[in-house]
C-alpha positions in Angstrom: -6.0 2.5 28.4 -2.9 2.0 26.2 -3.1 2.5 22.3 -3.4 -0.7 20.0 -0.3 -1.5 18.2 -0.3 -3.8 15.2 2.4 -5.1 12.4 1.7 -5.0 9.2 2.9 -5.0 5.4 2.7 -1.7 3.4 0.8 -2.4 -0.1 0.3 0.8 -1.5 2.3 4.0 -1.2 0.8 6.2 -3.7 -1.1 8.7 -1.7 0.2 12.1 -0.2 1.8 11.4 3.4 -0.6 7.9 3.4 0.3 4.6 3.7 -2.0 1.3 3.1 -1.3 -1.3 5.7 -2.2 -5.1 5.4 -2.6 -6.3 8.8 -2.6 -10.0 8.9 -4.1 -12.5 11.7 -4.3 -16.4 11.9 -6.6 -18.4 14.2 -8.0 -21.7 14.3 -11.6 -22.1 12.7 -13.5 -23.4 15.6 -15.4 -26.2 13.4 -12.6 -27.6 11.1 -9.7 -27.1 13.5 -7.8 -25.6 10.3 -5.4 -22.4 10.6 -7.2 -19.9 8.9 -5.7 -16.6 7.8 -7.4 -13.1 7.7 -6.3 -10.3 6.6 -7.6 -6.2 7.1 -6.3 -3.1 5.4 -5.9 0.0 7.3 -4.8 3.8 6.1 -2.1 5.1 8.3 0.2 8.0 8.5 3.4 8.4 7.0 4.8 12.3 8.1 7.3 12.0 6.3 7.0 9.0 2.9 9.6 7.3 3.8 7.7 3.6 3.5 7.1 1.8 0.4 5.3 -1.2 -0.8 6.8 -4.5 0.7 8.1 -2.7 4.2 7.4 -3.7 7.5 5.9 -1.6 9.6 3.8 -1.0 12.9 0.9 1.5 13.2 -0.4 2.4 16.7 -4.3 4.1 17.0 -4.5 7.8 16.5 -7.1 10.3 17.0 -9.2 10.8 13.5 -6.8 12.4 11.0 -9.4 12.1 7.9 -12.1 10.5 6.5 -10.2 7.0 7.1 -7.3 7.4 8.7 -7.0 6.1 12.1 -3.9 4.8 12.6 -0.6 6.4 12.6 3.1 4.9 11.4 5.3 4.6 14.4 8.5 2.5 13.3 8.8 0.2 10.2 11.7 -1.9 8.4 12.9 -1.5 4.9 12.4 -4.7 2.9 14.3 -5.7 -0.2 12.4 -5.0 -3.0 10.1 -7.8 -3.8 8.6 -8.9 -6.7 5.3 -6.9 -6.6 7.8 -3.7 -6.1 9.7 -4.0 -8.8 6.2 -4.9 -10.9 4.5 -1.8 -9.3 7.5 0.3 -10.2 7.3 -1.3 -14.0 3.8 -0.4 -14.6 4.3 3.5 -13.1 7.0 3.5 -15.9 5.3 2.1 -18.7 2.0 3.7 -17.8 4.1 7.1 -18.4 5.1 6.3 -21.7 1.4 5.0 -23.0 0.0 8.0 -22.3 2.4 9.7 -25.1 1.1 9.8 -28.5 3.2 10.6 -31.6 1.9 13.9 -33.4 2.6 12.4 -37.2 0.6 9.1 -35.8 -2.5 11.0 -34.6 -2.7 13.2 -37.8 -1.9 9.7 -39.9 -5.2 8.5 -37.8 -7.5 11.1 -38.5 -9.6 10.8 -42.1 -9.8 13.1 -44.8 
């Protein structure tokens, strides 16, 4: 029985040799006769962290690699960076420098 193959879109990068997948599907609701769109997320394997938030990729079924990862990375497509990128790679920055606290502003904060 050959393995599943699906395409996807990566939305998050930031674990170790991990890669979030959103794995869209559209089908017609059986009542309304509307398209309908569904989406799943899966956690696949990236060897080598080479994909990042916004690429295409496709993920093919693997044998168990951890708690819930299932699926494994096989070819993918830089994208451009988007908009949510460049916002994701924003907030890493800034989120750096809030965590920085001046040493004459802390003792300034602290009462006598």
């Amino acid at each position: 029985m050959p393995k599943r193959t699906l395409q996807g879109v990566v939305v998050s990068d930031k674990q170790d040799k991990t890669v979030i997948v959103r794995v869209e599907r559209r089908f017609t609701h059986p009542v309304m006769k509307k398209t309908v769109r569904r989406s799943n997320k899966f956690h696949a394997h990236d060897e080598k962290n080479e994909f990042s938030i916004g690429d295409l990729v496709w993920i093919e079924e693997h044998k168990p690699i951890s708690k819930l990862k299932r699926w494994a990375v096989v070819r993918g497509e830089k994208r451009a960076k988007t908009e949510t990128a460049i916002e994701h790679e924003s907030e890493k920055r800034s989120s750096k420098k809030k965590g920085a606290v001046k040493p004459d502003t802390a003792a300034a904060a602290k009462p006598n």
